[in-house]
VOKOL-464365 format. One record per residue (C-alpha): x, y, z; residue number from 1; chain. Coordinates in steps of 0.2 Angstrom, whole numbers. Layout:
N
@c1:X, c2:Y, c3:Z, nr:NUM, kette:A
...
END
This chain:
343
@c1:-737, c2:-682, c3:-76, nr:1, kette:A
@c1:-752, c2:-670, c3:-76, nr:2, kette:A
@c1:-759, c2:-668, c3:-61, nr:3, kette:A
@c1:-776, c2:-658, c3:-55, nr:4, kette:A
@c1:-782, c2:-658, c3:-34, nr:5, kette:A
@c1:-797, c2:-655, c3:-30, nr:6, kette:A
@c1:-799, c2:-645, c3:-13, nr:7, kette:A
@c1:-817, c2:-643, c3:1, nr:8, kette:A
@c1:-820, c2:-633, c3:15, nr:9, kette:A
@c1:-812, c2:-648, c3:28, nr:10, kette:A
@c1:-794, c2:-652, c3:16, nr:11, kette:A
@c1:-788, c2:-633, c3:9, nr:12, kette:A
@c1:-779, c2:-629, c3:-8, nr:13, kette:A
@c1:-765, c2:-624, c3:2, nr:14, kette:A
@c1:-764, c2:-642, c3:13, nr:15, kette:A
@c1:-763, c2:-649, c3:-4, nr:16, kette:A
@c1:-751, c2:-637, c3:-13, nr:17, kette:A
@c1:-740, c2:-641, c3:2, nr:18, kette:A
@c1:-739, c2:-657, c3:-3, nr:19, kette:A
@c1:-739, c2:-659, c3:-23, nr:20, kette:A
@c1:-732, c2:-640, c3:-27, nr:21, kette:A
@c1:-717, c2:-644, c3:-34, nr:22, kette:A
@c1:-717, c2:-663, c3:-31, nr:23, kette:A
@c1:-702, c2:-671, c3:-44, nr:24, kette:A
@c1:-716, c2:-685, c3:-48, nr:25, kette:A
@c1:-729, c2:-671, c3:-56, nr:26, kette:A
@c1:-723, c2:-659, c3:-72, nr:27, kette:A
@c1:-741, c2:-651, c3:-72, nr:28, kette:A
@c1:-750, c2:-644, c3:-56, nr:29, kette:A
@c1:-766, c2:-636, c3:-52, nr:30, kette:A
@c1:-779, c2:-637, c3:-36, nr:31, kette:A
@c1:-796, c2:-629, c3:-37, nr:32, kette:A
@c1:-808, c2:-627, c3:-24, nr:33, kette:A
@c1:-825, c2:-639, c3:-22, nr:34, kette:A
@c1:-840, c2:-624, c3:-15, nr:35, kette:A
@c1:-850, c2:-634, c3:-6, nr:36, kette:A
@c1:-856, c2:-634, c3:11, nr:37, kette:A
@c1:-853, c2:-614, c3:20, nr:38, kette:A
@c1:-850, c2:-622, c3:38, nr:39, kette:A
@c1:-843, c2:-638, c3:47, nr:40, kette:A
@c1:-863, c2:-645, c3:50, nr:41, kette:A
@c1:-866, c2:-640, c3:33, nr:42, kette:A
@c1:-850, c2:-652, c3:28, nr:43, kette:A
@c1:-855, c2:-668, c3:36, nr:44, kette:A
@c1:-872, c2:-669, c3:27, nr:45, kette:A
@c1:-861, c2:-668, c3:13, nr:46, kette:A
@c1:-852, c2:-683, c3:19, nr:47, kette:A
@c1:-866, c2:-692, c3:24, nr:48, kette:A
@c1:-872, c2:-688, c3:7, nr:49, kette:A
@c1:-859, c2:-697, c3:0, nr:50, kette:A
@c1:-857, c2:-710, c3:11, nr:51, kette:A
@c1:-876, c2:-716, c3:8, nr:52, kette:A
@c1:-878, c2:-710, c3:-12, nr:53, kette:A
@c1:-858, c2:-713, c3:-17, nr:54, kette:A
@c1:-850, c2:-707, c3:-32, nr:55, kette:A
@c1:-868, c2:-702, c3:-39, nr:56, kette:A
@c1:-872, c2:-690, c3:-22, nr:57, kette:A
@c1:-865, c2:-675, c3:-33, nr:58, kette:A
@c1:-865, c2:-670, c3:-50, nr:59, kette:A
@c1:-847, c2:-662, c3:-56, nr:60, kette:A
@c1:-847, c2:-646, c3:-59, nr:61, kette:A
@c1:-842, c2:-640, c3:-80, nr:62, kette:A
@c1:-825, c2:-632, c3:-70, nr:63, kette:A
@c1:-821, c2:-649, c3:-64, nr:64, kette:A
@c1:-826, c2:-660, c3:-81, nr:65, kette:A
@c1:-815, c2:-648, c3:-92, nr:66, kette:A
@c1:-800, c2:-648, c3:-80, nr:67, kette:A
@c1:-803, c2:-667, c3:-80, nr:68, kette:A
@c1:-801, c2:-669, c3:-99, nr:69, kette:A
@c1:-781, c2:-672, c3:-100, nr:70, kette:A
@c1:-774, c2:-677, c3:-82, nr:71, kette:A
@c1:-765, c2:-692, c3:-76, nr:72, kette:A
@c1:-767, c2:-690, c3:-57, nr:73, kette:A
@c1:-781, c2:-683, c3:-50, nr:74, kette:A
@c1:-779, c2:-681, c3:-30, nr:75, kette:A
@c1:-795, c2:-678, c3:-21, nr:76, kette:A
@c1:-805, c2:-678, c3:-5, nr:77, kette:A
@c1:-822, c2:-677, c3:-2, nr:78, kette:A
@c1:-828, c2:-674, c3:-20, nr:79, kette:A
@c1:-836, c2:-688, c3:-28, nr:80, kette:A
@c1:-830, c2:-696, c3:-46, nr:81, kette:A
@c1:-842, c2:-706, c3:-55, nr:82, kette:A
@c1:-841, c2:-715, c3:-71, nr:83, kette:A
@c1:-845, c2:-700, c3:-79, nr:84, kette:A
@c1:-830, c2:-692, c3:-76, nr:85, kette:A
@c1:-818, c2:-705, c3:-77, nr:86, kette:A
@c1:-826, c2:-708, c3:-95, nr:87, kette:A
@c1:-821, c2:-689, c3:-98, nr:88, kette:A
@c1:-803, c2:-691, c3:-93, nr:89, kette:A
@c1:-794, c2:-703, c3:-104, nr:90, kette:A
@c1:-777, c2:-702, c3:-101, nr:91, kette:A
@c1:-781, c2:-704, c3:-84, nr:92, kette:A
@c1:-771, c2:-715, c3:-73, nr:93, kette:A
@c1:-774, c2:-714, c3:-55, nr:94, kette:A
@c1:-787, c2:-709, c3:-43, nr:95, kette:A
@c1:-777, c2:-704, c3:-25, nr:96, kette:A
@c1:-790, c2:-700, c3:-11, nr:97, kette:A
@c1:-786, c2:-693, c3:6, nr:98, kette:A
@c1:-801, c2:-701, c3:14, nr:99, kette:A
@c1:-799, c2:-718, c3:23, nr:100, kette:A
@c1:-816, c2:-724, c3:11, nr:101, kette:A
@c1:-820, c2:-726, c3:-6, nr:102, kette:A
@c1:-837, c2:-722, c3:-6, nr:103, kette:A
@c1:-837, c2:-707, c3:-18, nr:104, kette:A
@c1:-828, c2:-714, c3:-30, nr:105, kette:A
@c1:-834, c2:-727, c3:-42, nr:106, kette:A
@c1:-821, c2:-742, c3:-40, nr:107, kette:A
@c1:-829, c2:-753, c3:-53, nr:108, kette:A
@c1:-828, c2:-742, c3:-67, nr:109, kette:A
@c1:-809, c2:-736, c3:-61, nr:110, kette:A
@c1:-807, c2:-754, c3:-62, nr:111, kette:A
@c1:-813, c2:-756, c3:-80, nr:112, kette:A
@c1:-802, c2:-742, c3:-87, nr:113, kette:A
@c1:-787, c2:-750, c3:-79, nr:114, kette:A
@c1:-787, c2:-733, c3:-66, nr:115, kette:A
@c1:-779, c2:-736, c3:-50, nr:116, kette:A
@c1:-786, c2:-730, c3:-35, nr:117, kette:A
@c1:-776, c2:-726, c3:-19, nr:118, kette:A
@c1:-785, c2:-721, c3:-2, nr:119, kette:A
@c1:-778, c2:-716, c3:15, nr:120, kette:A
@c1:-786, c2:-724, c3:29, nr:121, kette:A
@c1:-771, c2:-717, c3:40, nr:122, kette:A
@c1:-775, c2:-699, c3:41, nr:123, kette:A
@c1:-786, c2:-699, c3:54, nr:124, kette:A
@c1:-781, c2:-716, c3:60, nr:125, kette:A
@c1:-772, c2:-713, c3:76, nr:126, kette:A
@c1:-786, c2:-700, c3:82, nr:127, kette:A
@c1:-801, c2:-710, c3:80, nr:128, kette:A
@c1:-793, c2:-725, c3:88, nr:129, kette:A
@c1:-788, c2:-715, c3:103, nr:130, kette:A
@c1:-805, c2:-708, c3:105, nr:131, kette:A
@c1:-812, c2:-725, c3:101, nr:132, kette:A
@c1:-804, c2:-730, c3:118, nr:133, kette:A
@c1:-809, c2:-715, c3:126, nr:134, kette:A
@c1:-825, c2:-717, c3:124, nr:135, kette:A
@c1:-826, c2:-736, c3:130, nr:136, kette:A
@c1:-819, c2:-728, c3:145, nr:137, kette:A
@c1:-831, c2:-715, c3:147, nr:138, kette:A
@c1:-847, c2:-727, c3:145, nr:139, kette:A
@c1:-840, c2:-741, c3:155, nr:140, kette:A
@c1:-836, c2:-730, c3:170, nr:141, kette:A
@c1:-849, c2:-718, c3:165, nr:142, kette:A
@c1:-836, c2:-702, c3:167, nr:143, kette:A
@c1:-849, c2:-692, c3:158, nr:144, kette:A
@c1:-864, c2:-697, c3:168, nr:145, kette:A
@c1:-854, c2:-692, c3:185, nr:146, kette:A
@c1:-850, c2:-675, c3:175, nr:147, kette:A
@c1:-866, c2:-671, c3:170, nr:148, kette:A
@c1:-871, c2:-676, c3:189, nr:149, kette:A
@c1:-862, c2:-666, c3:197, nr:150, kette:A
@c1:-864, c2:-651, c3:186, nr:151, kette:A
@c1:-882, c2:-651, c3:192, nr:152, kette:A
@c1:-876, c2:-651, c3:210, nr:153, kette:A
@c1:-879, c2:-669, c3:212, nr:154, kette:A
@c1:-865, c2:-683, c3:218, nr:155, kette:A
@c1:-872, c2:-695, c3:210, nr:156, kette:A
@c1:-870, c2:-713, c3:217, nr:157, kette:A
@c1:-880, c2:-728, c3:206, nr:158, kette:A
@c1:-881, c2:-729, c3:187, nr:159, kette:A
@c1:-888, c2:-740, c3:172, nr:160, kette:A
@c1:-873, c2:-750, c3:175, nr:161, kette:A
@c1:-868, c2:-752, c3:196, nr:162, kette:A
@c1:-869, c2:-769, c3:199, nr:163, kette:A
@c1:-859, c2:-775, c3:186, nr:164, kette:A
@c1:-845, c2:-760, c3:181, nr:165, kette:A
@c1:-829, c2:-767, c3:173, nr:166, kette:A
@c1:-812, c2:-766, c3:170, nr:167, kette:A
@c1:-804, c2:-766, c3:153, nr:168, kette:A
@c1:-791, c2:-778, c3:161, nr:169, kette:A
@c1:-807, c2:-791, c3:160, nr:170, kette:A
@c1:-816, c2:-788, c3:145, nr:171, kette:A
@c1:-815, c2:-796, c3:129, nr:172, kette:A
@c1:-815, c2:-783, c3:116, nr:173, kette:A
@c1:-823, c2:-787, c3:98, nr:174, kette:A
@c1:-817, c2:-775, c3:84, nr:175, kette:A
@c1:-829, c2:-776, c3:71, nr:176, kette:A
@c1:-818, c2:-773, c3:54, nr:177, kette:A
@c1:-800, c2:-777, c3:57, nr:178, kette:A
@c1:-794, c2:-762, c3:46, nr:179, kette:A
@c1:-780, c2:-748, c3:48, nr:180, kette:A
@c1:-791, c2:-740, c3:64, nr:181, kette:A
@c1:-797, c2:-758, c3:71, nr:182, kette:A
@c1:-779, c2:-761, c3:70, nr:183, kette:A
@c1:-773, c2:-746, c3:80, nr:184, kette:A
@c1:-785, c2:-749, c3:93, nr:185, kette:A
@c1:-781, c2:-766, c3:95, nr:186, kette:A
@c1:-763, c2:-762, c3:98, nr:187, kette:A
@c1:-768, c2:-747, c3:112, nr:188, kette:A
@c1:-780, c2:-759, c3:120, nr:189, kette:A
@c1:-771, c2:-771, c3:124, nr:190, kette:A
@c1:-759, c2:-766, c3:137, nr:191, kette:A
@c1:-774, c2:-764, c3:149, nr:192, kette:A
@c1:-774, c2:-782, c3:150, nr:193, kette:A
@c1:-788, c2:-786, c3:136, nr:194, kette:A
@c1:-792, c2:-799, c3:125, nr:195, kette:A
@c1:-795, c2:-795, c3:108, nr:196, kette:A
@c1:-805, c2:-804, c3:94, nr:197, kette:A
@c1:-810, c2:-798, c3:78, nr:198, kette:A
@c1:-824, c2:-799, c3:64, nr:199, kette:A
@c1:-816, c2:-796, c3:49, nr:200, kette:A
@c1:-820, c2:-808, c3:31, nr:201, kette:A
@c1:-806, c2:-797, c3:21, nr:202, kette:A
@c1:-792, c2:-806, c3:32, nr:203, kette:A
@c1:-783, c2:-821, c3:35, nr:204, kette:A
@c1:-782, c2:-830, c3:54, nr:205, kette:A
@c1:-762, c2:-830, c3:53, nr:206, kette:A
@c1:-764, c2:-811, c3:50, nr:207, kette:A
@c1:-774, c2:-811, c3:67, nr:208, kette:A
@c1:-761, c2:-820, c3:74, nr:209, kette:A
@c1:-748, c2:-811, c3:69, nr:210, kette:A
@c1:-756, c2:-795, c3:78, nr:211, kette:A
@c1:-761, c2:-804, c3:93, nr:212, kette:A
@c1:-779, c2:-806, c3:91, nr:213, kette:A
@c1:-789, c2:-819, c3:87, nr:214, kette:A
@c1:-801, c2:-821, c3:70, nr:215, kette:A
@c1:-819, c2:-825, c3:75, nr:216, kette:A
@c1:-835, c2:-825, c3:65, nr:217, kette:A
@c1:-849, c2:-811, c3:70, nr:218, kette:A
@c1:-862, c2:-821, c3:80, nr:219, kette:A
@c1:-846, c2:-827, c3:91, nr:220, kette:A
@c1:-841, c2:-809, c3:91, nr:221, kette:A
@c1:-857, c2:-804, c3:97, nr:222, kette:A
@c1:-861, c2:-818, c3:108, nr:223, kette:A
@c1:-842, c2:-817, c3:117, nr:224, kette:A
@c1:-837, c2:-798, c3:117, nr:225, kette:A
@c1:-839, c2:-785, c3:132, nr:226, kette:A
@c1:-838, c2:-770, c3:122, nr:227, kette:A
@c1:-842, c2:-772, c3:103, nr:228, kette:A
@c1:-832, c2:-758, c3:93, nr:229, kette:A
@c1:-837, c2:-756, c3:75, nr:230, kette:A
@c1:-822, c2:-751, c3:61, nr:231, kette:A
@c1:-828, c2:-759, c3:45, nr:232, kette:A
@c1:-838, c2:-752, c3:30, nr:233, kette:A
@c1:-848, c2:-758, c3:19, nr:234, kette:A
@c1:-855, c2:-751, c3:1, nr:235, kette:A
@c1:-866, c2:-736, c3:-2, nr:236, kette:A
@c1:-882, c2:-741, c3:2, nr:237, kette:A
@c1:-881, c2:-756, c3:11, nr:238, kette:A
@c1:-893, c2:-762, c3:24, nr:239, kette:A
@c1:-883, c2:-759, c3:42, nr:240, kette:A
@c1:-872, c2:-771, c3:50, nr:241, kette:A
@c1:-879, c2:-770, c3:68, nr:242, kette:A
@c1:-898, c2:-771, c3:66, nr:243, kette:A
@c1:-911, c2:-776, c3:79, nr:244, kette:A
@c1:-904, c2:-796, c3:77, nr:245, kette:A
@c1:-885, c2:-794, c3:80, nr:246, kette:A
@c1:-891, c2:-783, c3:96, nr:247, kette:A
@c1:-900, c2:-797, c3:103, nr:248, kette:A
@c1:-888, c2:-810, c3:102, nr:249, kette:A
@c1:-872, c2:-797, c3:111, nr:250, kette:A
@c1:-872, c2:-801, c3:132, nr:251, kette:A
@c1:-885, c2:-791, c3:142, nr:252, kette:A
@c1:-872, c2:-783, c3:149, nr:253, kette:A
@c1:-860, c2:-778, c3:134, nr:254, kette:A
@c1:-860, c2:-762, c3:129, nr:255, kette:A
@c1:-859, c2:-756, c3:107, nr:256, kette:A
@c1:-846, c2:-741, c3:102, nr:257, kette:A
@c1:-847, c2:-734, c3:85, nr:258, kette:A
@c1:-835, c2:-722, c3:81, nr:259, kette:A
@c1:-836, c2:-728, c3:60, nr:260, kette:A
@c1:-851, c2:-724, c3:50, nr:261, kette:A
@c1:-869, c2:-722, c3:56, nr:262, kette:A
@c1:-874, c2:-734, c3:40, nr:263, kette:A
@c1:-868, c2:-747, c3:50, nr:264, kette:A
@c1:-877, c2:-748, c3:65, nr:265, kette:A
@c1:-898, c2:-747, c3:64, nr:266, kette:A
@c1:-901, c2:-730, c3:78, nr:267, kette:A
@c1:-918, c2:-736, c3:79, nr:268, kette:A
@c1:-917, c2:-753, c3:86, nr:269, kette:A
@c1:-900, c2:-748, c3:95, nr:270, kette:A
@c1:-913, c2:-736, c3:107, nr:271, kette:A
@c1:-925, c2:-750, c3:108, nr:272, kette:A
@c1:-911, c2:-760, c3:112, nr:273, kette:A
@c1:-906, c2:-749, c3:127, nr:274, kette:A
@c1:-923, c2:-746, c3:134, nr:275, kette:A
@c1:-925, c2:-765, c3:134, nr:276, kette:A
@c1:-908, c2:-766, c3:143, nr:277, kette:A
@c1:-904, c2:-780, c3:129, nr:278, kette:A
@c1:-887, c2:-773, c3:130, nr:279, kette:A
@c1:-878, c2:-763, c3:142, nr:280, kette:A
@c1:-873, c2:-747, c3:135, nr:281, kette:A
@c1:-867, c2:-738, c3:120, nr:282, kette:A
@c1:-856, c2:-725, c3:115, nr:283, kette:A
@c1:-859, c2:-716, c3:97, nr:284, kette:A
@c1:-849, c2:-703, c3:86, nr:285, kette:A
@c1:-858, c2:-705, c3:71, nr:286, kette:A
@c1:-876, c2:-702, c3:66, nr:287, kette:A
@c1:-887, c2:-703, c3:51, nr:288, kette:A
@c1:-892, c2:-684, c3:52, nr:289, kette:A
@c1:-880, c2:-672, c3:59, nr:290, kette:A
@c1:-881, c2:-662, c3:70, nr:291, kette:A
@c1:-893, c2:-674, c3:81, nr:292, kette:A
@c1:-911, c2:-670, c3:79, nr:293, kette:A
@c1:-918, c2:-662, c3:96, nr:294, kette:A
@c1:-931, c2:-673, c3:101, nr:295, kette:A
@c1:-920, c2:-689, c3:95, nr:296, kette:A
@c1:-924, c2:-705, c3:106, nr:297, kette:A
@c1:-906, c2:-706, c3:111, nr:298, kette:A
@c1:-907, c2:-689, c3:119, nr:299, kette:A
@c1:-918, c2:-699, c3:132, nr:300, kette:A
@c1:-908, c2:-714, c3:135, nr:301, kette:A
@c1:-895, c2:-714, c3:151, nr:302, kette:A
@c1:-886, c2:-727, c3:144, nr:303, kette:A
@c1:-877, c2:-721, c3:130, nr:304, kette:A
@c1:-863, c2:-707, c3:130, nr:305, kette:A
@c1:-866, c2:-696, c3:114, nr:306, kette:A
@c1:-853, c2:-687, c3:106, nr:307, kette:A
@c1:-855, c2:-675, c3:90, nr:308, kette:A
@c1:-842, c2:-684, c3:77, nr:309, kette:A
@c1:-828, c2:-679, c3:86, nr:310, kette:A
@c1:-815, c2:-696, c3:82, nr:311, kette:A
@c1:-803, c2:-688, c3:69, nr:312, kette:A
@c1:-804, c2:-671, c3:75, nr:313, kette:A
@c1:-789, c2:-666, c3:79, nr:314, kette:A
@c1:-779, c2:-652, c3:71, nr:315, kette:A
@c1:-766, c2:-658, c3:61, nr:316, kette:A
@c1:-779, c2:-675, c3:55, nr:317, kette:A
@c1:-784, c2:-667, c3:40, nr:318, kette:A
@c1:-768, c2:-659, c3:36, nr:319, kette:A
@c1:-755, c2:-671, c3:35, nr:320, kette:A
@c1:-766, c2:-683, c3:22, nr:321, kette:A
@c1:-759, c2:-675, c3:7, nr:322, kette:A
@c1:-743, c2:-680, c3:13, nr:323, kette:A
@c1:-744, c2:-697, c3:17, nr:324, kette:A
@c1:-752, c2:-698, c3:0, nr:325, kette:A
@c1:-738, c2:-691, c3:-10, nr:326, kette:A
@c1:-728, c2:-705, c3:0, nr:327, kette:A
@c1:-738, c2:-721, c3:-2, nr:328, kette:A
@c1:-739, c2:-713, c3:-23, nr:329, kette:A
@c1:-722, c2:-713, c3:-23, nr:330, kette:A
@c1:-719, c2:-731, c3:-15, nr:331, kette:A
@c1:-733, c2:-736, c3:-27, nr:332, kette:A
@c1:-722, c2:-728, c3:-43, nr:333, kette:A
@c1:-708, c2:-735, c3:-35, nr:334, kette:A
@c1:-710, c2:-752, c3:-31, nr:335, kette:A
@c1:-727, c2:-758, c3:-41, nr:336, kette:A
@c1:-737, c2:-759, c3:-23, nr:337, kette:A
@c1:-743, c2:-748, c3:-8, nr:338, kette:A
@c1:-751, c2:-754, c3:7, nr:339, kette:A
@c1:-770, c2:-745, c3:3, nr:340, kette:A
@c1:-770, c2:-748, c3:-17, nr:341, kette:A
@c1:-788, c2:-749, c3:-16, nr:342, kette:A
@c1:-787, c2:-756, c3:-37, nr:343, kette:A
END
């Protein structure tokens, strides 16, 4: 099998070569380099980019459509793949992605050439679900708020949240998007004692049970849940999940963690909902521009801990997708399935 990998600044030629050099399932093996984006801020406009204009955000390069032309397995990242391209590769047979989403690739027309797509939701898994918890954590208790305090030189006794600050051993948790990370954090947030119900259409209530949480439509999510946690996706251009009705129907004193995608969640009437003190508090990863504008009206707000899309970032994250790739490719070949066949 001919296969081509297609590097970027944030997954390297050599995290791929690593992985698929050598590899008994491939005769043919060559990565190039996708040049775009010169620094880390430049790189998530990229992937917002992506994330809001899918497979079309990016036109492919003349390199990439004639090293397209006769492979089997193309391995990518961040680089998009439109109908364009898959119309250029004939013999081509599968579509392996080392991100958890699918958004830059065009799935219908994989679908139609009888391409198969595989993702991997589990690269980063473990390190966004961690940081998920932490920053439920940090809002509820407001760990930053103290820090930022006492910094200043002041020890800093009353905040948005004094007469009503929670244990996770009480709170209900509802995990929006039921997922590889929704599952992760379910699993590490319940041995604080917490109940966990999820909103997820894509799966069944015996596979709820089976992981010890219960399935529960949105508006009882929103209506029952002391911290809201959002994990799903939804397509390219998709109006938000959260907008300025879900807000108003969570408890005045729940508080909304996004650690996803910022497509999910309308910022504008979260900071109106924070001003009104419809909700609690809020902790957020994950913005539509990046870096945060100065002078955005979050900046402003004391109840919300902001963090600069830190979730997955940890060192070996991008690293080891390859690998875990090369391993669900292998099961797939193997046994005719694999956990994140995406088509």
């Amino acid at each position: 099998m001919k296969c081509l990998a297609i590097a970027d600044m944030l997954l390297a030629i050599k995290d791929f070569d690593d992985a698929l050099k050598g590899c008994d399932l491939f005769k043919e093996y060559e990565a190039i380099y996708w040049p775009i984006g010169e620094t880390r801020a430049d790189f998530r406009n990229v992937i917002r980019r992506l994330e809001t204009l899918g497979s079309k955000a990016y036109e492919p390069s003349p390199e990439v459509m004639e090293k397209i032309k006769d492979i089997e397995c193309l391995f990518i990242h961040q680089h998009p793949v439109s109908a364009e391209m898959i119309a250029a590769a004939p013999n081509l047979k599968f579509i392996i992605s080392a991100r958890g989403g699918v958004e830059n690739i065009d799935v219908d027309a994989a679908r139609q050439r009888g391409v198969h797509v595989i993702n991997c939701p589990a690269h980063n898994a473990v390190a966004v679900a961690e940081y998920c918890i932490g920053l439920m954590l940090c809002e509820m208790r407001n760990i930053a708020r103290a820090d930022k305090a006492l910094r200043k030189g002041e020890w800093r006794e009353f905040y948005p949240n004094s007469e009503c600050i929670g244990e996770l051993s009480d709170a209900v948790i509802g995990l929006v998007g039921f997922g590889t990370i929704g599952r992760l954090v379910a699993e590490r947030i319940k041995p604080f004692g917490s109940e966990v119900i999820v909103y997820d259409p894509y799966i069944s209530d015996d596979d709820a049970k089976n992981n010890g949480v219960r399935k529960v439509e949105l508006k009882e999510l929103l209506t029952t849940a002391d911290v809201v946690s959002l994990h799903g996706r939804i397509p390219a251009g998709s109006p938000p999940l959260i907008g300025e009705g879900e807000l108003k129907q969570m408890k005045p004193s729940a508080y909304l963690i996004n650690t996803a995608r910022a497509v999910l969640l309308d910022m504008k009437a979260l900071a109106q909902a924070l001003k009104n003190k419809t909700i609690k508090g809020a902790a957020i990863d994950v913005f539509p521009t990046e870096p945060l504008p100065q002078g955005d009206p979050l900046l402003g707000i004391d109840e919300i801990t902001l963090t600069n899309h830190r979730g997955g970032d940890t060192y070996n994250c991008f690293a080891k997708a390859p690998v875990l790739l090369v391993k669900q490719f292998r099961e797939y070949i193997s046994t005719g399935k694999t956990r994140f066949l995406v088509v």
